[in-house]
N, C-alpha and C positions, 0 to 999 in steps of 0.2 A: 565557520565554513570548513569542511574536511577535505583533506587531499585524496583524489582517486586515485591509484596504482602513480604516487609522489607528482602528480597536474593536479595543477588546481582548477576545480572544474569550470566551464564556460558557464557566465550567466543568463544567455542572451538564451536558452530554452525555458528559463524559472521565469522568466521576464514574458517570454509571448504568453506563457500560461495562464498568468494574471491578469492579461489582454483577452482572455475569452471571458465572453459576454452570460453566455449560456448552458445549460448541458447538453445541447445539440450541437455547438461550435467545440466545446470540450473532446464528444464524443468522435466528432468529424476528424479533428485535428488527432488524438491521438489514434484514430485508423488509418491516416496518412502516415503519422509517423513511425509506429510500431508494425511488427510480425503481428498474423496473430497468435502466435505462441507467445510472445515477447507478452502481450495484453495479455492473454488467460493466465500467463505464470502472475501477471500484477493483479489483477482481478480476483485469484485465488489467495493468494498471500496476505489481500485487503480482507478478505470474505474468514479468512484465518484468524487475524488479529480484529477483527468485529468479534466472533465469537469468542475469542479467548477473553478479551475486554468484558464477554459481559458473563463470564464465569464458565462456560461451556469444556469438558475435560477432551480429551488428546484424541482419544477412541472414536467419540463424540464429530471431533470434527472431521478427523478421519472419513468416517463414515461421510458425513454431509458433505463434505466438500473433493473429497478423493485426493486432499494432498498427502505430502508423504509424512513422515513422521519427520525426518530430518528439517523438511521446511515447518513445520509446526512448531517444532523447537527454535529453527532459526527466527521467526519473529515473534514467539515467547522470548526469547532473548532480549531481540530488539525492542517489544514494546515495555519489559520490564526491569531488565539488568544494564543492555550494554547499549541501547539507539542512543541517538541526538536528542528524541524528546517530540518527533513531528508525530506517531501516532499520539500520542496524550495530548497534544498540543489541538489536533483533529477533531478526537471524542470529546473534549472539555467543551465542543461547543455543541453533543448531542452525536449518536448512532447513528447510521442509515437504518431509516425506518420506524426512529422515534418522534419523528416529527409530528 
């Protein structure tokens, strides 16, 4: 578990998450609880580290997705140098859309 800006973060948000049932209770709850800029910036950065995941180059996503270069690098980073390990952890059980 990591510390955010030196708190250690509450669990009791990772814990209701677990408690949704569905992707319709998922979807509901996190429109309650986020902007929707807060959601596109996560939505995009997921939609990033999909593609990068399955070999897609910078340009590439660029294009597809309209993020920046900076965040493209930023979860290049994370999914392969510097994260915790939760994108690999995600993919190892299959892409959105490989199903």
């Amino acid at each position: 578990m990591s510390k955010v800006m030196g708190k250690q973060p509450s669990m009791a948000l990772y814990e209701t998450i677990l408690k949704l049932k569905d992707l319709d209770e998922c979807y509901r709850f996190f429109e309650d609880l986020c902007t929707v800029s807060e959601l596109r910036a996560m939505e995009q950065r997921f939609d990033v580290a999909v593609l990068l995941e399955k070999g897609m180059i910078y340009n590439d996503i660029l294009e597809k997705t309209g993020a920046s270069s900076a965040t493209i690098s930023r979860v290049n980073r994370s999914l392969n140098y510097g994260g915790v390990g939760g994108y690999k952890q995600v993919f190892a059980r299959g892409l959105p859309g490989d199903e």
